[in-house]
C-alpha positions as CSV (number, residue, x, y, z in Angstrom):
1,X,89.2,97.5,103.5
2,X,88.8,96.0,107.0
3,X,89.4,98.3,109.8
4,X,89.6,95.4,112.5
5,X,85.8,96.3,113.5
6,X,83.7,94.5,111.0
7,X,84.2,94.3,107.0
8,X,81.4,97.0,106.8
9,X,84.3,99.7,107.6
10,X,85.5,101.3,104.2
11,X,88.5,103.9,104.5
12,X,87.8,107.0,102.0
13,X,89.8,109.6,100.5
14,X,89.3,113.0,98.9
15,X,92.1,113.8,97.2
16,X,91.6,117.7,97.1
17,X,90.5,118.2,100.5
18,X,93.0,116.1,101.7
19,X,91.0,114.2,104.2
20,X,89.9,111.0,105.1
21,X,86.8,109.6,106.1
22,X,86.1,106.1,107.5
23,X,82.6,104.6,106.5
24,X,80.2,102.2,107.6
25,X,78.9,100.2,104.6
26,X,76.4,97.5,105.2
27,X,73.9,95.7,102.8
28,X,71.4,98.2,103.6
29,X,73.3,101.3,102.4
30,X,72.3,103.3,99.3
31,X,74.3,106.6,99.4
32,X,77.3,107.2,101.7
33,X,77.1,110.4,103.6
34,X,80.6,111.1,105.5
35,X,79.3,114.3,107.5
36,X,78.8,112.2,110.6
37,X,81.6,109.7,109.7
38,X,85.2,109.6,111.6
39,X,87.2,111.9,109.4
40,X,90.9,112.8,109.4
41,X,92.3,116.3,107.2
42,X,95.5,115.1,107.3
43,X,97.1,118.6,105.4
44,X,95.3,121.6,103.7
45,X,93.3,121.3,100.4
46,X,94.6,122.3,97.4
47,X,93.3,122.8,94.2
48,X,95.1,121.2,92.0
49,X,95.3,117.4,91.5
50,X,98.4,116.5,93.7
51,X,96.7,115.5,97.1
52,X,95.6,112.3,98.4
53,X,96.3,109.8,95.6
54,X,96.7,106.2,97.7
55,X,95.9,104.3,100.4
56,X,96.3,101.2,102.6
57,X,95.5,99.4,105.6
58,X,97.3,96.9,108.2
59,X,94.9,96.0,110.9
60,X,98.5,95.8,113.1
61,X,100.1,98.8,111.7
62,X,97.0,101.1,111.0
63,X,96.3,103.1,108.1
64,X,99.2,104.7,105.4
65,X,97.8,107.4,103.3
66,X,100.1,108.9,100.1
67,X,100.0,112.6,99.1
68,X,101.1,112.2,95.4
69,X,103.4,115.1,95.4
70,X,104.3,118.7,96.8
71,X,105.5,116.8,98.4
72,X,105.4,113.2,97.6
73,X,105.0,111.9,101.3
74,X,103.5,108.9,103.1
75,X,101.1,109.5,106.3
76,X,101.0,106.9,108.8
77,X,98.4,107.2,111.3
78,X,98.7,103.8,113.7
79,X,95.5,101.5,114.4
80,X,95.1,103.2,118.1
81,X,94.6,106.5,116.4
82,X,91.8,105.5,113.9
83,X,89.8,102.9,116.5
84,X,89.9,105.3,119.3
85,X,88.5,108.2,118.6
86,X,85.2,109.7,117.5
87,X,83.6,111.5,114.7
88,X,85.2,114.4,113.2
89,X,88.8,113.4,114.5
90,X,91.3,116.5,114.6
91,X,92.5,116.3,117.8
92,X,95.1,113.6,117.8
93,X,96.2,114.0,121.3
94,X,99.8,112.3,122.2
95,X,99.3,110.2,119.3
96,X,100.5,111.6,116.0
97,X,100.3,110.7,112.4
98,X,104.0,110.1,110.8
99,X,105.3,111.4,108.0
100,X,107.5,108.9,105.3
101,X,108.9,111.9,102.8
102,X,112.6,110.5,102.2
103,X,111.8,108.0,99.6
104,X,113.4,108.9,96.1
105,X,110.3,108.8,94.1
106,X,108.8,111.7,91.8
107,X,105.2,111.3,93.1
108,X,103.4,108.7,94.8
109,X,100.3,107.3,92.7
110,X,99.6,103.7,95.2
111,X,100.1,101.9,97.8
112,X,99.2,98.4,99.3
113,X,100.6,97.1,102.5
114,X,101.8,93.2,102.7
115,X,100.8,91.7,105.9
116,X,103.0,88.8,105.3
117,X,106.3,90.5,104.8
118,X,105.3,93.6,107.1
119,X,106.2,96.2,103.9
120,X,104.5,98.7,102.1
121,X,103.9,98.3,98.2
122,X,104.5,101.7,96.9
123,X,103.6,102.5,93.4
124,X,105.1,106.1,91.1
125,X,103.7,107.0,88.0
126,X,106.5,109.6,87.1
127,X,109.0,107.7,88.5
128,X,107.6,104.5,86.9
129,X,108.8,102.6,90.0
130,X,107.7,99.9,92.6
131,X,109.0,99.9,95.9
132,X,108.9,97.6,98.8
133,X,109.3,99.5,101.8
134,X,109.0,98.9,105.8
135,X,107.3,101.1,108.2
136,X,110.6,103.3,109.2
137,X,111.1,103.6,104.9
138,X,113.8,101.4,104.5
139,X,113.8,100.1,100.9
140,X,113.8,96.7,100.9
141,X,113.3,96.0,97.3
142,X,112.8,97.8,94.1
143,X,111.1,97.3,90.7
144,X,112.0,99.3,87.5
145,X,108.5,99.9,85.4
146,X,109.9,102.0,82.9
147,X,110.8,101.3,79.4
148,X,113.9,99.0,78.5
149,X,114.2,95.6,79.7
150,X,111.0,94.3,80.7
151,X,109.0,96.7,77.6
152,X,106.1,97.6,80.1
153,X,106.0,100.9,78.4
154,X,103.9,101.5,76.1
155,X,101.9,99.4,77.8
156,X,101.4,100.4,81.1
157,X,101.3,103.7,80.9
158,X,100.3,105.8,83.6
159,X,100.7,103.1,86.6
160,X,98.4,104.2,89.4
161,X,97.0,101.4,91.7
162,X,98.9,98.2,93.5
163,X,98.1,95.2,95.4
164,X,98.5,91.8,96.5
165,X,97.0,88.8,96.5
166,X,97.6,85.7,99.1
167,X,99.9,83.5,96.1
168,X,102.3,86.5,96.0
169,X,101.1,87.9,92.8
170,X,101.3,91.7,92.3
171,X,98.5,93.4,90.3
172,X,99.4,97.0,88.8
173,X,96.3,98.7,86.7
174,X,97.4,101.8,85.1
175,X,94.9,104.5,83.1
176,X,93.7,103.7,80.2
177,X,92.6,100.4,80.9
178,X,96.0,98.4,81.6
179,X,96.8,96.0,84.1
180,X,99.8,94.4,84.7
181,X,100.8,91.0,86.8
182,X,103.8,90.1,88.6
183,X,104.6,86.8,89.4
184,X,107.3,85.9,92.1
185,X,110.2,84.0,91.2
């Protein structure tokens, strides 16, 4: 992930803790240490499997990170807020991260934002949905993923990761092993 700084940036979650740690990777790295990296606890840690489940970056809208559920929320925190502070960031002074918790999904298990059309790909696994979203949550489009129609179930069946490539073309993989490709029409 590019953070606008170099491509030696990498944005990391932990899903449990809840946090988020930006990285510097560079050829010379072996291990990756984050206790002197930039990091961001975004809500408390749980101990269950239900934190921090996706993330994505736009280097003009910053940095959307998805709590899967309890609740299923989207947390914006804008480009200013991860380029100008320093290690360890809690203190968020006037800038605060936003919270996207309307949208009608079960969980959230991805997420990839589109530069090119300014939305948010976000992915479900219960909900076996694909949304197209913009910053303020509007739905702009939606995909069904579940069985019927298009037969992507059995198939795919736990979807859990999105993206996009420059032609358009939407990659799903789900667990075990699956990926799926949408073409636009």
């Amino acid at each position: 992930m590019h953070l606008g700084y170099e491509f030696t940036h990498f944005a990391l979650t932990q899903e449990r803790q809840r946090s988020v740690s930006v990285v510097e990777i560079t050829s010379l790295t072996r291990t990756i240490d984050v206790s002197g990296a930039k990091q961001f606890n975004l809500k408390p840690a749980v101990d269950n499997n239900a934190g921090l489940e996706g993330i994505a970056w736009s280097a003009q809208s910053g940095l959307f990170v998805a709590n899967e559920h309890s609740p299923s929320e989207i947390i914006h925190l804008p480009s200013t807020l991860i380029s100008g502070l320093g290690p360890h960031a809690t203190d968020h002074g006037n800038i605060m991260p936003r919270f996207l918790d309307n949208l009608p999904l079960d969980d959230i298990s991805g997420l990839h934002f589109t530069e090119q059309a300014e939305q948010l790909l976000v992915l479900s696994d219960e909900s076996r949905e694909l949304l197209a979203i913009d910053a303020d949550g509007t739905i702009h489009s939606q995909f069904d993923l579940s069985p019927g129609w298009f037969g992507f179930n059995p198939y795919l069946e736990q979807p859990e990761g999105v993206t996009m490539d420059n032609h358009g073309l939407i990659y799903i993989v789900g667990e075990p092993n699956n990926l799926l490709v949408l073409a636009p029409q």
